[in-house]
Every structure is written in C-alpha cells, then in structure tokens.
C-alpha positions as CSV (number, residue, x, y, z in Angstrom):
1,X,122.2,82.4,89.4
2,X,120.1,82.7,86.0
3,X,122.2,81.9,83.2
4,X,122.7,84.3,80.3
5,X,121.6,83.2,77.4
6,X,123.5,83.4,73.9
7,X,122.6,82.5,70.4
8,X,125.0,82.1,68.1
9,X,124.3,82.4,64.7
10,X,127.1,80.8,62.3
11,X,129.9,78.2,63.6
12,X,133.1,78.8,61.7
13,X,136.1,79.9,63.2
14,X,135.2,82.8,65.0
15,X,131.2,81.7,66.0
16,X,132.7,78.2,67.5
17,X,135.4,80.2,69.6
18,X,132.9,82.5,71.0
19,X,131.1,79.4,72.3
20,X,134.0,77.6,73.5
21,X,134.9,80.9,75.3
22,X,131.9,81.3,76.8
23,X,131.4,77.9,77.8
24,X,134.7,77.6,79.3
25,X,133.9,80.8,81.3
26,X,133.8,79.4,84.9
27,X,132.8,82.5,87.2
28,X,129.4,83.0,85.5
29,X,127.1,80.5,83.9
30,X,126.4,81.2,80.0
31,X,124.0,79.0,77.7
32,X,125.0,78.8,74.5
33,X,122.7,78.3,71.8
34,X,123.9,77.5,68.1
35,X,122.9,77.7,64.7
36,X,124.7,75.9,61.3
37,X,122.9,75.4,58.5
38,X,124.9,72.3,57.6
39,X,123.6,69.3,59.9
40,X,127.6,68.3,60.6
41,X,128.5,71.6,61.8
42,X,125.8,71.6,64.4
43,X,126.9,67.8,65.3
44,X,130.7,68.6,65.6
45,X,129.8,71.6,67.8
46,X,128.1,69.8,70.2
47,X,131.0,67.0,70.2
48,X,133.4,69.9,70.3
49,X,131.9,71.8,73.1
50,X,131.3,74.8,71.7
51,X,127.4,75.0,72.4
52,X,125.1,74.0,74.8
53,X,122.9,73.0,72.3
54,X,121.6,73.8,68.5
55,X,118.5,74.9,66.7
56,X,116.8,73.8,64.0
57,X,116.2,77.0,62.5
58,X,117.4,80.6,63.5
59,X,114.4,81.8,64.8
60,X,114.4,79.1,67.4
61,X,118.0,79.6,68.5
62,X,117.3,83.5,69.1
63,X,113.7,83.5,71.3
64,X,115.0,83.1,74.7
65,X,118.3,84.8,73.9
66,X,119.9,87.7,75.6
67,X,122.8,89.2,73.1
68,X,122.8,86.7,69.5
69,X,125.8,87.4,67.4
70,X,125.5,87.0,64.2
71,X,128.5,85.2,62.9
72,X,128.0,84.3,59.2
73,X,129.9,86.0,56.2
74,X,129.2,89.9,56.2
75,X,127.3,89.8,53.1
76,X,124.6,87.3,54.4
77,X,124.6,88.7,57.9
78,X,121.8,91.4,56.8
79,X,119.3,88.2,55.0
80,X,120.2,86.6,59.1
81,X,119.5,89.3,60.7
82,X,116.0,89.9,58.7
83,X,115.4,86.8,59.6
84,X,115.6,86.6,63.5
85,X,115.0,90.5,64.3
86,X,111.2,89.2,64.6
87,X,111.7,86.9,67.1
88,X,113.9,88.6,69.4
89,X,112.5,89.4,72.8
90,X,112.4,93.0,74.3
91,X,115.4,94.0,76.1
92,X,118.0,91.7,73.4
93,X,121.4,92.8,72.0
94,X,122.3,91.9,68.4
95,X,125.8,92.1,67.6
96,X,128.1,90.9,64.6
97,X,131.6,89.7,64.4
98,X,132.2,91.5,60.7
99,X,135.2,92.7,59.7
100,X,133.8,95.6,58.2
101,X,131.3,98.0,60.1
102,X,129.7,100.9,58.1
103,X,128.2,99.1,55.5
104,X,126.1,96.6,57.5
105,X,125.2,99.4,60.5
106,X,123.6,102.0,57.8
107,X,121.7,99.1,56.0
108,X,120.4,97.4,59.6
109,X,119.9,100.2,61.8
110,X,116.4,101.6,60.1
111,X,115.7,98.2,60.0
112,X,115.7,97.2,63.8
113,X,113.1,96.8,66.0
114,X,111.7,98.7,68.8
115,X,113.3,96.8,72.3
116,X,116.4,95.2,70.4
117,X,119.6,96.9,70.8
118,X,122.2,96.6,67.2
119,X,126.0,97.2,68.8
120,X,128.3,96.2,66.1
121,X,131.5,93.9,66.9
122,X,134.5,93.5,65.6
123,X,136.9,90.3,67.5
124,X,140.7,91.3,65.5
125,X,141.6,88.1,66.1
126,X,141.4,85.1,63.3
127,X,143.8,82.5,61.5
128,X,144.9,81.5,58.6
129,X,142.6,78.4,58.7
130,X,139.1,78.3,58.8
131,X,136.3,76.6,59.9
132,X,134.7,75.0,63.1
133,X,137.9,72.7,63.3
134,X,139.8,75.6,63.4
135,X,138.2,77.1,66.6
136,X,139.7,77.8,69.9
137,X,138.5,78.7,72.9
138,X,141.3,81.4,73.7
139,X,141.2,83.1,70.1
140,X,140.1,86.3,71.8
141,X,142.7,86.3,74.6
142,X,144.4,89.5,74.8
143,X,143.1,90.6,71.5
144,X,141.6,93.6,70.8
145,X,137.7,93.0,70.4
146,X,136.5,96.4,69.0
147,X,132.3,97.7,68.9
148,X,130.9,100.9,67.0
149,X,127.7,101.4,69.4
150,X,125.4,104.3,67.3
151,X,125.8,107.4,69.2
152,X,122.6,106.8,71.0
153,X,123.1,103.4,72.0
154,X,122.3,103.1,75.9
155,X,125.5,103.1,77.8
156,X,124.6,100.4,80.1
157,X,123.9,98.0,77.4
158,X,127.5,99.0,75.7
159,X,128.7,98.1,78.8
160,X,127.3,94.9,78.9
161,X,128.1,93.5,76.1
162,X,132.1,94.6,76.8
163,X,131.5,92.8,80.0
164,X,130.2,89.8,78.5
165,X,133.0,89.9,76.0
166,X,135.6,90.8,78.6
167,X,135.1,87.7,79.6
168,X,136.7,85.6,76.8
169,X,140.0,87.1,77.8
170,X,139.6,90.5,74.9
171,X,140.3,93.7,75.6
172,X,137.5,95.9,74.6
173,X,137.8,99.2,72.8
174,X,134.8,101.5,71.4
175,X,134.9,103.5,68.1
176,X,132.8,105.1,65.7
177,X,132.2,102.6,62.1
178,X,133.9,105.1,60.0
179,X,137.0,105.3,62.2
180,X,136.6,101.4,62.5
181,X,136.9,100.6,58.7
182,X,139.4,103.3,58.3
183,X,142.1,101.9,60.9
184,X,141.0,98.3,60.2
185,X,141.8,99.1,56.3
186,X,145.2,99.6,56.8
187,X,146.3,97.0,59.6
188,X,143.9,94.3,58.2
189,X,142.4,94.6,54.8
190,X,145.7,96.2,52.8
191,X,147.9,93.4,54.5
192,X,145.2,90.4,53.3
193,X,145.5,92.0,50.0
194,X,149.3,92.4,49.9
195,X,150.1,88.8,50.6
196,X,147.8,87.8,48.3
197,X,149.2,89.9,45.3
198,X,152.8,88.5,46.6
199,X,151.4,85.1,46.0
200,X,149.8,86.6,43.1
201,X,153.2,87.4,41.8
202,X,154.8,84.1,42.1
203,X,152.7,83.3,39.2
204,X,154.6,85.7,36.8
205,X,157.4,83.7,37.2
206,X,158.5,81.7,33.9
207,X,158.6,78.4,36.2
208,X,156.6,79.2,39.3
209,X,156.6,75.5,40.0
210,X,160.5,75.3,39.9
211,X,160.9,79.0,41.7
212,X,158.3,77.3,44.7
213,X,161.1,74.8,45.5
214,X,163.2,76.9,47.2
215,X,160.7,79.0,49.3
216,X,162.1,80.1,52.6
217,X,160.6,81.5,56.0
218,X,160.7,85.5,54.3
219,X,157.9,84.3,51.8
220,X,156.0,81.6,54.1
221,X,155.7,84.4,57.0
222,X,154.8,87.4,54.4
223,X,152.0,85.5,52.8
224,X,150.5,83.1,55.8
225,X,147.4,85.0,56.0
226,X,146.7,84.8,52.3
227,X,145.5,81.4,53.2
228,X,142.7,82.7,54.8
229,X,139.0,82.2,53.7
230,X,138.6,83.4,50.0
231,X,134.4,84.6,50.5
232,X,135.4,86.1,53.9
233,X,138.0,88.7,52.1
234,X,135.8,89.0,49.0
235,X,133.0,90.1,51.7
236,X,135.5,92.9,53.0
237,X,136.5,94.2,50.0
238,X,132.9,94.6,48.3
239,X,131.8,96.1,52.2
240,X,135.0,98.5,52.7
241,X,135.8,99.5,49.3
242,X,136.6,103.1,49.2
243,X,139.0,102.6,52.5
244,X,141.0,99.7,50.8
245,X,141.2,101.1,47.3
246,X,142.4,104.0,49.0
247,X,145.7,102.2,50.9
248,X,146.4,100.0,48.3
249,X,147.2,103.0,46.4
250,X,149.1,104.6,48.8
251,X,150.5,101.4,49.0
252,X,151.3,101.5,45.5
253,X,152.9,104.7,45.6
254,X,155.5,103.6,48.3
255,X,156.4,100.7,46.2
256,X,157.0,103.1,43.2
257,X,159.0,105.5,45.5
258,X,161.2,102.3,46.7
259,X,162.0,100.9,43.4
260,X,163.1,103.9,42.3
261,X,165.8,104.0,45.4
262,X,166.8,100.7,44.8
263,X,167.8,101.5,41.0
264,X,169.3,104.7,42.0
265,X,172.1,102.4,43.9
266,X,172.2,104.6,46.7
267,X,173.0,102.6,49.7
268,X,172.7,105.0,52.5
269,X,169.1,106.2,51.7
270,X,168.3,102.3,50.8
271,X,169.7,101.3,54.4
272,X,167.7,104.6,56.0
273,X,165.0,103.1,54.1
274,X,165.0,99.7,56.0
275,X,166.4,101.3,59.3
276,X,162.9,103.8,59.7
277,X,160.8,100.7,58.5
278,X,162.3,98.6,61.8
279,X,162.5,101.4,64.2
280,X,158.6,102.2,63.7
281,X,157.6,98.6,63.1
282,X,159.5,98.1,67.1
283,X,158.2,100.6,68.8
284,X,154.7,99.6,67.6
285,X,154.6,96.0,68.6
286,X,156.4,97.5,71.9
287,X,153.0,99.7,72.0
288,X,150.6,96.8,71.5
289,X,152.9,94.5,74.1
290,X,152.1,97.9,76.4
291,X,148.6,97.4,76.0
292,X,148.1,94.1,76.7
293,X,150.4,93.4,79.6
294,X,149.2,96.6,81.3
C-alpha cells in the first residue's frame, strides 16, 4: 500500500501531536515529514517519534507531500505558506491548525495556486504547556477537530482530509470561518482572556505576594489556561478582534449586572443567580459527553 505523505510545517505542541498521531496510526501507513526551524526541535522530534524524518528547508519537506499543515503561529502561517505554495505538487491539500479562521482564509485564498486545495483546520484541543515536550500523541482523541472548506472546495477532498484526521481519534465537524471565529470567541478566546485578567487582578492586591500564599483549587482551576503560550493568544486576538472585543463586553456587562446583585444583598436572586449558571453549565458538558460517547 503507498504511504500518504504528510509535511508538517512547525513542531510545537499541536504540529508534534499530529505526527505522533499519525505515526502511531496502525491500519494505514503515513510518512511524516517535518519542519523546525530550530536544529533541536527537528532532533528531539526524530528521538521523540513524531516524524519520519525532517527537512532542511520548507520547500523540501512539502514536494512529495499529499496534505502539509501548516503549524506555526497564525501570524507567520501566511510568510509559510508563501513560501511552500510553489513547491506543492498538483492534486495537494494545505491546511492549518490556527485558532482563528477568517483572517488567514481571505488573505490566502487569492493567493493559492491552480491544483492545491486551502481547507482550513481548527484541532480544539491544546494545553496549558507548550512546546514539542508537551506533545501527545492522543491530544486529538475525542476532540472536536473543526475545518471551514470555501464553499467551492471539492467534496471529495473535504472528505479526505476528515478521513485522514479521523484517524487521530477527532471528531470532525465542518463550518463556515465566520461562524468558526464567532463560536470559537466565546468558548475559547473570552475564556483565555478571562483567566488572564483574573491573574491580572491578583496584581491589584496591596500584597499580591502575601495574598498568593493561600491560593486554593477555585483560583488554580479558573486560571490554568492562562499559562498558555503568550505569542499564540496575542496571534488570536490581533486575528479575531472584532468577535473577542465583542464578548468581552458582553462579558463585562454580566459582571456589572452581578455586582450589582451581590450589593443589593438579595439572597434569593443571588442563589437563582448561581443555580441557572450550574443547571446550563450541566446540561452542556452532558451535551458534549453526548457527542463523544455516541
């Protein structure tokens, strides 16, 4: 059976866990190609597994390839793809892995090729750490791995790509980029931001140092994720803006709205308050457990 052939172009967290999912993948044979610019990332893939081999320079790791996805931050992702789109052979599949869709679609799309295919990706899956180290090869299992295919992208290569995704364990969904960055604003980008203003807060403390002491599990689980990579988020902020802005106003509103209950002392809205908040919060993780178990 001829192998497909994958390039991978960036090996952080979510690049390295694409290639150890692949290359884990028993029932069909991938080869993974890989591109870092830093010489020890490229070393500690091949040690870690996560490629079959590496490339001196993008254009070599994309010439044979069947699908590449571009895994670099989403601001150099258009300078990476500039780069390789000459060298792709007729018939290939570019993708991304960027949190943010709209931005990078309207900017590429004129841009591309005739015989290469753009389908944009979207893996929601991640953790607070970041980095090759970081990778795993069952980050994708029973996440949601979304793509925004332009409205005249062939089918049967849409299909494809799910298929070849499929196979890291994700579940595969399709949407148009403006839905994408609308939903992803408010169950990604506004939490990232949220945590990181509650850290933010700490600061106005007269002794944040002395406060820190006593942190419990309510403040380590709230802000985990504002660990995350710092030129990732800045990326999705400067590529999603309007969406983001947007919610975190809302956002702000809802605070407003709660302080106000909390001075007006009355208990029983307070406690309705809380009671909604859990009820909805429930029935939507008992929604995503739906979806995954089947």
């Amino acid at each position: 059976m001829k192998a497909t052939r994958v390039s991978i172009l960036g090996l952080g967290l979510i690049g390295g866990s694409l290639g150890l999912a692949f290359r884990s993948i028993e029932s069909e044979k991938i080869h993974v190609t890989g591109y870092a610019r830093r010489r020890e990332t490229g070393e500690l893939a091949l040690s870690m597994g996560a490629v079959d081999s590496m490339a001196a320079t993008p254009q070599e790791a994309v010439k044979d390839a069947d699908f590449v996805f571009l895994c670099t931050p989403v601001l150099q992702m258009l300078s990476m793809a500039l780069c390789v789109l000459p060298h792709m052979k007729l018939g290939a599949v570019l993708t991304d892995v960027g949190s943010t869709k709209r931005w990078f679609a309207d900017t590429l799309r004129p841009l591309l090729p005739l015989g290469v295919q753009y389908i944009g990706g979207h893996p929601m899956a991640g953790r607070e750490k970041s980095g090759l180290s970081a990778a795993m090869p069952d980050l994708f299992l029973n996440r949601w791995y979304i793509f925004t295919p332009a409205a005249d992208a062939p089918p049967d290569v849409v299909d494809e790509l799910q298929r070849l995704v499929g196979l890291t364990g994700a579940m595969t969904a399709v949407m148009a980029v403006e839905q994408h960055d609308q939903v992803t604003a408010v169950i990604s980008h506004v939490p990232h931001v949220a945590a990181a203003a509650l850290v933010h807060l700490l600061k106005k403390e007269m002794n944040p140092t002395e406060t820190a002491r006593f942190i419990g599990g309510g403040f380590r689980d709230t802000t985990r994720i504002a660990s995350s990579d710092a030129d990732m988020w800045a990326d999705i902020c400067m590529t999603n803006p309007d969406n983001i802005a947007n919610n975190l106003e809302e956002l702000a509103v809802v605070l407003s709205d709660v302080a106000r209950l909390i001075r007006s002392g009355d208990r029983s809205s307070i406690h309705d308050y809380f009671s909604e908040a859990k009820q909805l919060r429930d029935s939507l993780l008992a929604q995503e457990k739906t979806s995954v178990t089947g």
